[in-house]
CHARMM internal coordinates of N, CA and C (Angstrom, degrees):
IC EDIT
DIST 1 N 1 CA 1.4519
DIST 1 CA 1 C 1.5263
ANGL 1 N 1 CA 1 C 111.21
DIST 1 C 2 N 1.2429
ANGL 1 CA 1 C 2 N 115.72
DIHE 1 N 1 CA 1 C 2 N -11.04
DIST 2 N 2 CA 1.4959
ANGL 1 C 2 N 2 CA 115.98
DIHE 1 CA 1 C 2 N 2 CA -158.62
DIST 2 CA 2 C 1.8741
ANGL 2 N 2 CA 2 C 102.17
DIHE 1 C 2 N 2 CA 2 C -93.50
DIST 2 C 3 N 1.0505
ANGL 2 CA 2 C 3 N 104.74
DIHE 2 N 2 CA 2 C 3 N -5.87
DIST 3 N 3 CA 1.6893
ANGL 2 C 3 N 3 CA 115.15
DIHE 2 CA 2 C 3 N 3 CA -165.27
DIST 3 CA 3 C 1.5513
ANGL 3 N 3 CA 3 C 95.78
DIHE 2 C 3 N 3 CA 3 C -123.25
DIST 3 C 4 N 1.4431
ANGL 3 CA 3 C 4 N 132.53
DIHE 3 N 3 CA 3 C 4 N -5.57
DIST 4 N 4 CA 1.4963
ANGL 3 C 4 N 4 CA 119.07
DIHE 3 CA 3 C 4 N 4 CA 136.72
DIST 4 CA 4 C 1.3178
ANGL 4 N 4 CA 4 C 105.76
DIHE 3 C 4 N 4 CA 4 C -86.38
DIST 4 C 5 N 1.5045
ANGL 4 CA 4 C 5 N 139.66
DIHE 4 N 4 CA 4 C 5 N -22.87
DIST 5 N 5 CA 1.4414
ANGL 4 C 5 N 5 CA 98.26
DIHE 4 CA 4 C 5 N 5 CA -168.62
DIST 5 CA 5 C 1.7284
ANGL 5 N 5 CA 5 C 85.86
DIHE 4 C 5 N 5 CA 5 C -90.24
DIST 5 C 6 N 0.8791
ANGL 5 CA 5 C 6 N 160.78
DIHE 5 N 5 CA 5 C 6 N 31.34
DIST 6 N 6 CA 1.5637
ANGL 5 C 6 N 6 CA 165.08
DIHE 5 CA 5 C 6 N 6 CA 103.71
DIST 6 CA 6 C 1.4021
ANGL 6 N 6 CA 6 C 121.37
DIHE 5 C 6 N 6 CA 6 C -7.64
DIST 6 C 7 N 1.8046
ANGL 6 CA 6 C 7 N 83.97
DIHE 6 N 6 CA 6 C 7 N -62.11
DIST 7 N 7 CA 1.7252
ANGL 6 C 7 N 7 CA 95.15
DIHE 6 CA 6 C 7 N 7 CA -165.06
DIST 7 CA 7 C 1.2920
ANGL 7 N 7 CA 7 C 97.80
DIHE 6 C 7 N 7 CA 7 C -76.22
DIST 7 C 8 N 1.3648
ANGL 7 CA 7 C 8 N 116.24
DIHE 7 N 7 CA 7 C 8 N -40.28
DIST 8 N 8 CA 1.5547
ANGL 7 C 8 N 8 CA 119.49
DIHE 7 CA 7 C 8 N 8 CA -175.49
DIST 8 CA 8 C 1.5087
ANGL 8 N 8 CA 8 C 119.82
DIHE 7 C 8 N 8 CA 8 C -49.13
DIST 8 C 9 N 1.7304
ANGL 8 CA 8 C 9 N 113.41
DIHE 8 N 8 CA 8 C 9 N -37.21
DIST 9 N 9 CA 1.0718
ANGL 8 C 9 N 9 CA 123.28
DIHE 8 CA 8 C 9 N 9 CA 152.17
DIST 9 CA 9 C 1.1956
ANGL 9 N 9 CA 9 C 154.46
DIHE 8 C 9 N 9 CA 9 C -43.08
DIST 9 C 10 N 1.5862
ANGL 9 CA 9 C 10 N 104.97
DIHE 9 N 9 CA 9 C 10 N -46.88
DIST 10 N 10 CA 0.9607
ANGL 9 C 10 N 10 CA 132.18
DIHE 9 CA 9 C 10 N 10 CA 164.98
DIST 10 CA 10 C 2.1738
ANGL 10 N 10 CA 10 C 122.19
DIHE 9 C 10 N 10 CA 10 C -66.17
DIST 10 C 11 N 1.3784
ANGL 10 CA 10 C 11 N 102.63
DIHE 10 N 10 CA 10 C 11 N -40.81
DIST 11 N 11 CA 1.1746
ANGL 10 C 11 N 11 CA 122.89
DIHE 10 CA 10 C 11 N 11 CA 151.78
DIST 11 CA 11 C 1.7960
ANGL 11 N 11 CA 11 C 113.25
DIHE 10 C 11 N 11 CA 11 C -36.11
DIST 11 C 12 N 1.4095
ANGL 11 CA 11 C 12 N 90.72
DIHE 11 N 11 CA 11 C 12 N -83.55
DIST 12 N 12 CA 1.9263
ANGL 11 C 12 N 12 CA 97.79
DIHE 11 CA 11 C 12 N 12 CA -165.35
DIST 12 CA 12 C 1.1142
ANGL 12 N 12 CA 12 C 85.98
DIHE 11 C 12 N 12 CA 12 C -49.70
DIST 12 C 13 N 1.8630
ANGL 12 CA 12 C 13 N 148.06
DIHE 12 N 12 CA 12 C 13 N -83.74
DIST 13 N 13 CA 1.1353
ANGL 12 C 13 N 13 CA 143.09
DIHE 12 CA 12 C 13 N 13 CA -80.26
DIST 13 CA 13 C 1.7510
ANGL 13 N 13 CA 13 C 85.51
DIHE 12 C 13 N 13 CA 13 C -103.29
DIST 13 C 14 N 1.4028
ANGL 13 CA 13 C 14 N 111.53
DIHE 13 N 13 CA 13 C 14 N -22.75
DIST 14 N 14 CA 1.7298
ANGL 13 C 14 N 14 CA 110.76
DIHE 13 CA 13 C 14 N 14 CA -160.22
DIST 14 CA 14 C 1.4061
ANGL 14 N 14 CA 14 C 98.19
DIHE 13 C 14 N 14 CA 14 C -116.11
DIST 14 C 15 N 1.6233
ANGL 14 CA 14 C 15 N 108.91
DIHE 14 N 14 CA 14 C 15 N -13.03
DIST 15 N 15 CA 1.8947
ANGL 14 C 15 N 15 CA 95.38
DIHE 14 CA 14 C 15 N 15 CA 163.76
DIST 15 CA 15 C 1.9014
ANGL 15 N 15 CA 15 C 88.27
DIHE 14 C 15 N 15 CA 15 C 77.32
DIST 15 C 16 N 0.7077
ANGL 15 CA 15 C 16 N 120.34
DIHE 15 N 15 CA 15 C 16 N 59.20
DIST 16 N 16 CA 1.2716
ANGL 15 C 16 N 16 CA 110.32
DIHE 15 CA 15 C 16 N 16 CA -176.46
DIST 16 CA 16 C 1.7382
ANGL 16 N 16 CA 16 C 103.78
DIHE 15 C 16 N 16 CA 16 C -141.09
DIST 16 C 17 N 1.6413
ANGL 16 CA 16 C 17 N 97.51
DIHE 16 N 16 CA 16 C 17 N 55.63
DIST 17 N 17 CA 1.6635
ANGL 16 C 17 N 17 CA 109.32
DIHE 16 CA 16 C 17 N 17 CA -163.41
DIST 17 CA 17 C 1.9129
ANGL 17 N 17 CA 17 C 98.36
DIHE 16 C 17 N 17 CA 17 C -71.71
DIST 17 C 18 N 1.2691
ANGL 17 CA 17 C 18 N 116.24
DIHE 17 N 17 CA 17 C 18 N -29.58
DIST 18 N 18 CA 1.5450
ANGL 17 C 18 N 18 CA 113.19
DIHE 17 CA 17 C 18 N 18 CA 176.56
DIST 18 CA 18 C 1.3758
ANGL 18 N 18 CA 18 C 120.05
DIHE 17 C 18 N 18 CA 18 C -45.31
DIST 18 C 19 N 1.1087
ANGL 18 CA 18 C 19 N 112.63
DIHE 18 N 18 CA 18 C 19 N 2.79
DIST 19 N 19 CA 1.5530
ANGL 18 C 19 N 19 CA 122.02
DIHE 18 CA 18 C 19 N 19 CA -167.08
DIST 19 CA 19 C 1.7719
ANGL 19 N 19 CA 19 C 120.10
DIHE 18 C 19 N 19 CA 19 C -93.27
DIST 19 C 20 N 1.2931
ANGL 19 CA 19 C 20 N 84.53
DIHE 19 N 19 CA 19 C 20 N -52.79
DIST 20 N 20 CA 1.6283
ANGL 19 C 20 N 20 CA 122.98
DIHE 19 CA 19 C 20 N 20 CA -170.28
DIST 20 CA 20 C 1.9443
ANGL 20 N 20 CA 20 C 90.86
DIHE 19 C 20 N 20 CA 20 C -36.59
DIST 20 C 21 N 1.5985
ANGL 20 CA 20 C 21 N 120.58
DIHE 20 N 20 CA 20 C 21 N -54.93
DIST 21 N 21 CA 1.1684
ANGL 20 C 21 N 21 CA 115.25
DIHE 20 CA 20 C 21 N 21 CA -161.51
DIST 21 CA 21 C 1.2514
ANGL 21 N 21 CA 21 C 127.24
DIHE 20 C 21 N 21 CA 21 C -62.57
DIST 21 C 22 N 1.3984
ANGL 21 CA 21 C 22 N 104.99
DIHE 21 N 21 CA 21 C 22 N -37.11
DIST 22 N 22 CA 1.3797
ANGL 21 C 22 N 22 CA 134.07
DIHE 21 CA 21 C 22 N 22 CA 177.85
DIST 22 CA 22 C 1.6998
ANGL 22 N 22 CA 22 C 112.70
DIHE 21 C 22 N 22 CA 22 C -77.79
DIST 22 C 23 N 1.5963
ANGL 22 CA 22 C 23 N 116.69
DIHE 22 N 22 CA 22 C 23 N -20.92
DIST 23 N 23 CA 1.5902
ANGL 22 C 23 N 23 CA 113.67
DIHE 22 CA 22 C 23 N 23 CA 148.28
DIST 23 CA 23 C 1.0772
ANGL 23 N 23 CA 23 C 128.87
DIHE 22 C 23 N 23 CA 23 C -48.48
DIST 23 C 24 N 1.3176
ANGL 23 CA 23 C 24 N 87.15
DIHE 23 N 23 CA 23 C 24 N -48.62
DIST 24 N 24 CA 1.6970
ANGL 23 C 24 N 24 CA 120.53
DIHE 23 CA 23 C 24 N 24 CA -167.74
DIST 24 CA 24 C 1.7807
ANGL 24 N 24 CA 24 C 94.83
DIHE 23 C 24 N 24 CA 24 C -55.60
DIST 24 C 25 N 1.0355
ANGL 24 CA 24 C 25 N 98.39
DIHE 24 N 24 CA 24 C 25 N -64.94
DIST 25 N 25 CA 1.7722
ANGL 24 C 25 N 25 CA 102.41
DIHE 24 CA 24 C 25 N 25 CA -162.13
DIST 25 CA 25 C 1.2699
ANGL 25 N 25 CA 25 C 89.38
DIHE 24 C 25 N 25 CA 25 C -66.30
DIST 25 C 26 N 0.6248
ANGL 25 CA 25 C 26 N 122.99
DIHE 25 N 25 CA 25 C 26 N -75.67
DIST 26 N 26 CA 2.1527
ANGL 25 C 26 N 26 CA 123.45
DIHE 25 CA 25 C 26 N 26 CA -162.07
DIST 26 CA 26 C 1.3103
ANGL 26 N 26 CA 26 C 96.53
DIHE 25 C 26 N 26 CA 26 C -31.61
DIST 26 C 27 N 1.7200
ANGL 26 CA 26 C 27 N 125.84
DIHE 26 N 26 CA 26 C 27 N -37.94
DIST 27 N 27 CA 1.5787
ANGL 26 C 27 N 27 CA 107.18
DIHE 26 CA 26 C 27 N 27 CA -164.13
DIST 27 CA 27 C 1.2448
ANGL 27 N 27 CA 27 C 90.79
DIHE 26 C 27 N 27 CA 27 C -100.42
DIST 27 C 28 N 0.9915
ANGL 27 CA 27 C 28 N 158.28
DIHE 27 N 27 CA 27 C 28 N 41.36
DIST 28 N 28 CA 1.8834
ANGL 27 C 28 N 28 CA 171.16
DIHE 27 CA 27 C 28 N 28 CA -155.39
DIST 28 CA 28 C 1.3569
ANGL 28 N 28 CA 28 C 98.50
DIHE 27 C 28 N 28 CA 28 C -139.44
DIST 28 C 29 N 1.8518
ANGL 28 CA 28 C 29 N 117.45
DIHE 28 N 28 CA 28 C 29 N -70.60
DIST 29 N 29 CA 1.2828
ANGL 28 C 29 N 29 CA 94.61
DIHE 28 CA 28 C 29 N 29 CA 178.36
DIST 29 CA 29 C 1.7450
ANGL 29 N 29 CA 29 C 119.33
DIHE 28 C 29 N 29 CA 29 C -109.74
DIST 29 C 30 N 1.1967
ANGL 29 CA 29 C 30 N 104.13
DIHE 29 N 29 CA 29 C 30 N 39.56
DIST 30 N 30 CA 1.2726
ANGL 29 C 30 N 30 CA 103.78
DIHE 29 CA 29 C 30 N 30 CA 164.92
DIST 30 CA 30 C 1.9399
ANGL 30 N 30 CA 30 C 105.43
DIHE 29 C 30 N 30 CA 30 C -93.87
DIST 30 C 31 N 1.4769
ANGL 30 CA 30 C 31 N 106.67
DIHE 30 N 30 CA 30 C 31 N -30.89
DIST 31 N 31 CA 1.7176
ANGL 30 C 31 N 31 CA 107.77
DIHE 30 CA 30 C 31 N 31 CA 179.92
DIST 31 CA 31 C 1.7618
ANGL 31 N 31 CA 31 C 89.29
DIHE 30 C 31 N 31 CA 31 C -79.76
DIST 31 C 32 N 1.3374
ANGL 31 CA 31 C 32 N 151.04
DIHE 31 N 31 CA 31 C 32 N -46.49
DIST 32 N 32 CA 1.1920
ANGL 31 C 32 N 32 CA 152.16
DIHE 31 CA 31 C 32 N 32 CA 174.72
DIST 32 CA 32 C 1.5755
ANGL 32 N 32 CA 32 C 117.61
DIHE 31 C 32 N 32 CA 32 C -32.78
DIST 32 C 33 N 1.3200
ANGL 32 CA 32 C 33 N 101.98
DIHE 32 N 32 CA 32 C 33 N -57.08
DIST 33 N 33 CA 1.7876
ANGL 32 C 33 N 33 CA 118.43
DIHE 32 CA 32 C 33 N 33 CA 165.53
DIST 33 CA 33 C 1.4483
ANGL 33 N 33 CA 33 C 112.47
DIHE 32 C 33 N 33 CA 33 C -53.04
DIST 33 C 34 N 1.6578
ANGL 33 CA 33 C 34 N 120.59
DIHE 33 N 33 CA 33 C 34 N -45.35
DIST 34 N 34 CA 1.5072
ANGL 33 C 34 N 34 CA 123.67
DIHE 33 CA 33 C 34 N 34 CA -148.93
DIST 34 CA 34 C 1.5186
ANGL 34 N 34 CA 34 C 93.31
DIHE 33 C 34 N 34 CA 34 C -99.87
DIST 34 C 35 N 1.6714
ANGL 34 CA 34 C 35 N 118.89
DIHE 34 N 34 CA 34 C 35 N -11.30
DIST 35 N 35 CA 1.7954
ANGL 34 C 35 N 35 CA 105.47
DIHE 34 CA 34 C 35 N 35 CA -169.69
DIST 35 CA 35 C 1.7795
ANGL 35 N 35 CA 35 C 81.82
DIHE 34 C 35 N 35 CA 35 C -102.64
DIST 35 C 36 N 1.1872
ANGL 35 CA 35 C 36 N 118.53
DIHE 35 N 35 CA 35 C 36 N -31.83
DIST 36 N 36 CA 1.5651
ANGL 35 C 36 N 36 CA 103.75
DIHE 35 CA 35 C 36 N 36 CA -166.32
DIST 36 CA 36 C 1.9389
ANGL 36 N 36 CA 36 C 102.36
DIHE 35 C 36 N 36 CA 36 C -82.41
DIST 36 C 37 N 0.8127
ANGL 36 CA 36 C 37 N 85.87
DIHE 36 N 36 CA 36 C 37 N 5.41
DIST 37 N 37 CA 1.9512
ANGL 36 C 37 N 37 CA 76.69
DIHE 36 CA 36 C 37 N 37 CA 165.55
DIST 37 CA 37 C 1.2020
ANGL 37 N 37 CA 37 C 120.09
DIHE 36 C 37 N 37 CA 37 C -104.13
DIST 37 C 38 N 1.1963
ANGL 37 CA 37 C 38 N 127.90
DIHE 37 N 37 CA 37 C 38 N -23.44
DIST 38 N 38 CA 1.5952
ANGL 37 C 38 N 38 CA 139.40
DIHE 37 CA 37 C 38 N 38 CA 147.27
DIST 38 CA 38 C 1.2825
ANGL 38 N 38 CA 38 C 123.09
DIHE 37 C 38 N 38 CA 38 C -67.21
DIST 38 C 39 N 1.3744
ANGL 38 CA 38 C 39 N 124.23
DIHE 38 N 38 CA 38 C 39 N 5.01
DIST 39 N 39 CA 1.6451
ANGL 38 C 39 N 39 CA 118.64
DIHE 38 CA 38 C 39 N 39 CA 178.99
DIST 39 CA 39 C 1.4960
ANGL 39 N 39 CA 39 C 100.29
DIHE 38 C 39 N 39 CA 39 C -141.62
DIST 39 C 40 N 1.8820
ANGL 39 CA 39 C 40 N 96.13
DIHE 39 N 39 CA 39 C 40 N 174.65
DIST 40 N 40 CA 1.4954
ANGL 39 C 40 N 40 CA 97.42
DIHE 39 CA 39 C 40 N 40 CA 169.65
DIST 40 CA 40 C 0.6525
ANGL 40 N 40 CA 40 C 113.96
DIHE 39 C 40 N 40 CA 40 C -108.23
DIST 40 C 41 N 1.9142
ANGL 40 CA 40 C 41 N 137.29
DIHE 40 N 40 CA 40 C 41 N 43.16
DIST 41 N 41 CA 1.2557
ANGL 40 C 41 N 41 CA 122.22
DIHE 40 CA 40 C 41 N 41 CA 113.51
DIST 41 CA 41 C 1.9028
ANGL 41 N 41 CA 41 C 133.42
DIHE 40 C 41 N 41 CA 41 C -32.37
DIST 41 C 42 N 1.3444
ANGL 41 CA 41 C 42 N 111.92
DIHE 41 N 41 CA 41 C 42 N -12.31
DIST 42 N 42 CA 1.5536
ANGL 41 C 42 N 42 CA 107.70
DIHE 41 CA 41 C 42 N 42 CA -129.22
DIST 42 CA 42 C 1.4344
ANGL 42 N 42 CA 42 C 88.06
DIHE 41 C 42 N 42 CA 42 C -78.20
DIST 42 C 43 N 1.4327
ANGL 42 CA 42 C 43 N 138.72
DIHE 42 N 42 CA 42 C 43 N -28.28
DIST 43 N 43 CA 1.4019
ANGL 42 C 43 N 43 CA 138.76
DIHE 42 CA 42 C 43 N 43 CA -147.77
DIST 43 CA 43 C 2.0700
ANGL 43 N 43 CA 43 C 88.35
DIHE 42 C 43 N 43 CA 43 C -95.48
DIST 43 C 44 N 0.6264
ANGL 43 CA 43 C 44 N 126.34
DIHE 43 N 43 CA 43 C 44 N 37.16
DIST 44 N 44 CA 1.7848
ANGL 43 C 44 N 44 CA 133.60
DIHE 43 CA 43 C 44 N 44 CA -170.22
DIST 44 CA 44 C 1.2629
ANGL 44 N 44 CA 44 C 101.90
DIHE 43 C 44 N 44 CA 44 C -146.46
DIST 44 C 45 N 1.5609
ANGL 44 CA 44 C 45 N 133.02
DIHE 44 N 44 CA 44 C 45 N -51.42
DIST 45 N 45 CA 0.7055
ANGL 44 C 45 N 45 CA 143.53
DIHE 44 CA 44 C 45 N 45 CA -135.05
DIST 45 CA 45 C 1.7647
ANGL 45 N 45 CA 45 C 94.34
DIHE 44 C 45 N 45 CA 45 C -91.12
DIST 45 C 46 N 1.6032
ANGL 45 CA 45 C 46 N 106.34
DIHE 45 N 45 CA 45 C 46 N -66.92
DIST 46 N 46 CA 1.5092
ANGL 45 C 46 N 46 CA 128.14
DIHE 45 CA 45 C 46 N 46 CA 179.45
DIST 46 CA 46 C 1.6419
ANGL 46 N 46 CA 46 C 114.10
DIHE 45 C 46 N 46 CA 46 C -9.85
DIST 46 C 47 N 1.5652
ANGL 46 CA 46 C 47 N 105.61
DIHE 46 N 46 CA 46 C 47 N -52.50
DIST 47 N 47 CA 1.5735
ANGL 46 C 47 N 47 CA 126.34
DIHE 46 CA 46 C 47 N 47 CA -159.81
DIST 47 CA 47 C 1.6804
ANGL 47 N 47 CA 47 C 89.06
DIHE 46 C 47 N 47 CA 47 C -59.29
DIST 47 C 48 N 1.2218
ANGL 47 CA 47 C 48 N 96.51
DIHE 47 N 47 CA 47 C 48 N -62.37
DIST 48 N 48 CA 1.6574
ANGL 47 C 48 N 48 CA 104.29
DIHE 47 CA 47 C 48 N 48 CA -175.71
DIST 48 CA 48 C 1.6634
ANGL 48 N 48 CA 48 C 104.51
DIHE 47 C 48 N 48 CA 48 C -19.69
DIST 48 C 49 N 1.0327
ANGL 48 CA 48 C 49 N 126.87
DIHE 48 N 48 CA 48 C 49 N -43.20
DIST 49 N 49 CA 1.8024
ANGL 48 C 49 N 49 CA 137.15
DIHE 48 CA 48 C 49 N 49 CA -137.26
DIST 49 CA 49 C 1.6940
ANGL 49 N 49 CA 49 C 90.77
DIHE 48 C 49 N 49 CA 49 C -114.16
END
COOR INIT
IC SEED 1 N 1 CA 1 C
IC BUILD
């Protein structure tokens, strides 16, 4: 938790809001990758990648 309230920091203090989306997505499909390898979603999922 201590390295989002970081980034969050780092964000406000430098105005550097262009960022935020591209967090956003990276941690979207990084949990996307890690839930579809544990389920049987996963053979649907793969093509995506």
């Amino acid at each position: 938790m201590e390295f989002l309230k970081e980034l969050w920091d780092f964000l406000k203090v430098r105005k550097k809001w262009w960022l935020l989306p591209i967090v956003i997505v990276l941690l979207l499909v990084g949990v996307l990758m890690i839930v579809s390898v544990s389920s049987p979603v996963a053979p649907f999922v793969y093509p995506m990648f």
